[in-house]
N, C-alpha and C positions, 0 to 999 in steps of 0.2 A: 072601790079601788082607789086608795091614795097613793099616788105615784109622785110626791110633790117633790123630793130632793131632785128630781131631773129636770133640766132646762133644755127643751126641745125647739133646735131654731129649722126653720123651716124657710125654705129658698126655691121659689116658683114664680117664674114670670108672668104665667096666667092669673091674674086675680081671684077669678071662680074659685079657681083648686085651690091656691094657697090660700085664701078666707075658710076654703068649708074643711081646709086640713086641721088649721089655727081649732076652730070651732071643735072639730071633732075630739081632738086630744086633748082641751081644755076643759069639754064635758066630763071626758075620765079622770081628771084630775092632774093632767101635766099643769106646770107653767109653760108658755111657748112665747117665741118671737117668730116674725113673720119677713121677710125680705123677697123685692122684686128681681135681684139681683147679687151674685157672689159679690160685688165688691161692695155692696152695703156690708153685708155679715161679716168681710172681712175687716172693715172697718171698726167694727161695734166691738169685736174680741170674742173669747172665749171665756167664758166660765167653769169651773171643776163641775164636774157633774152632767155634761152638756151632750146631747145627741145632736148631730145634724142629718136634716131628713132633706135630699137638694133635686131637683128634675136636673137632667141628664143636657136638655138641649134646652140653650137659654139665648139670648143673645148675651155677648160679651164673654167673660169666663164661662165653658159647661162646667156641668158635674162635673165628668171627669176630669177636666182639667182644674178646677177647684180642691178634689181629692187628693190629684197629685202634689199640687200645692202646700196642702195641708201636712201630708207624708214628706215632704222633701223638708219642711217647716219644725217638724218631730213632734205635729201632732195626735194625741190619741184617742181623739172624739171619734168616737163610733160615728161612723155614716151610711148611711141608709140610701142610697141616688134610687130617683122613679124615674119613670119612663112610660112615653103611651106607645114605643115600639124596641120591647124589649127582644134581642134573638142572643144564637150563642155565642157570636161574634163579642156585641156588645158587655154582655155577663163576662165575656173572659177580659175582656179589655178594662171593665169597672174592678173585676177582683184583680186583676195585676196593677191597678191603680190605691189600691189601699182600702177599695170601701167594704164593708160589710155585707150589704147585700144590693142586689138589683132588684126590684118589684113594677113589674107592671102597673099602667093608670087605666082605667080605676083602679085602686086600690079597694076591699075590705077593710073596710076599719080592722078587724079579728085578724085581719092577715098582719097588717102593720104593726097591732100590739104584740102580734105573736114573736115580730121580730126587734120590735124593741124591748121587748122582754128577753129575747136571748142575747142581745148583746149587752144589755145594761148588765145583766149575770155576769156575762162572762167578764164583765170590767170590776166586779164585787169581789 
């Protein structure tokens, strides 16, 4: 699978997760970047071609409040926010915030490509 035009940043305060996410997408052929925190990533920029993949509850900026930011910003990097206590609450509050999907943690590797494959599409 060569996926290489996409630049997958990734934003998770837990170390564990955000290393073995880096890892995992980098085996399939992403390039990724790795951030303990929304205001590193917002520092760094954006790239053409760039997924963000971001946890929900961080300290400092969340996801969702990072999303919105992003959307108020007139950005259109797909984002993808996790979560290890997804409900319907929060799903309805991430998609009026601009993201693309919620996904519970753990996540399946097979689940996450699944949906960075539908959003990288539907940005083609």
């Amino acid at each position: 699978m060569t996926t290489a035009p996409w630049l997958i940043h990734v934003i998770d305060d837990d170390e564990p997760v955000r290393t073995s996410l880096l890892f995992a997408l980098q085996t399939v052929g992403f390039q990724v970047n790795g951030y303990a925190e929304a205001d590193a990533f917002l520092a760094r920029g954006q790239a053409d071609r760039s997924i963000l993949i971001s946890d929900v509850r961080m300290p400092g900026m969340n996801g969702i409040e990072l999303t919105r930011l992003l959307k108020k910003r007139g950005s259109t990097i797909p984002i993808i926010l996790i979560t290890g206590n997804a409900n319907r609450t929060l799903h309805a509050e991430a998609m009026a915030a601009g993201a693309d999907a919620l996904l519970e943690k753990p996540t399946a590797l097979q689940v996450l490509l699944a949906e960075i494959a539908r959003v990288t599409t539907e940005r083609q």
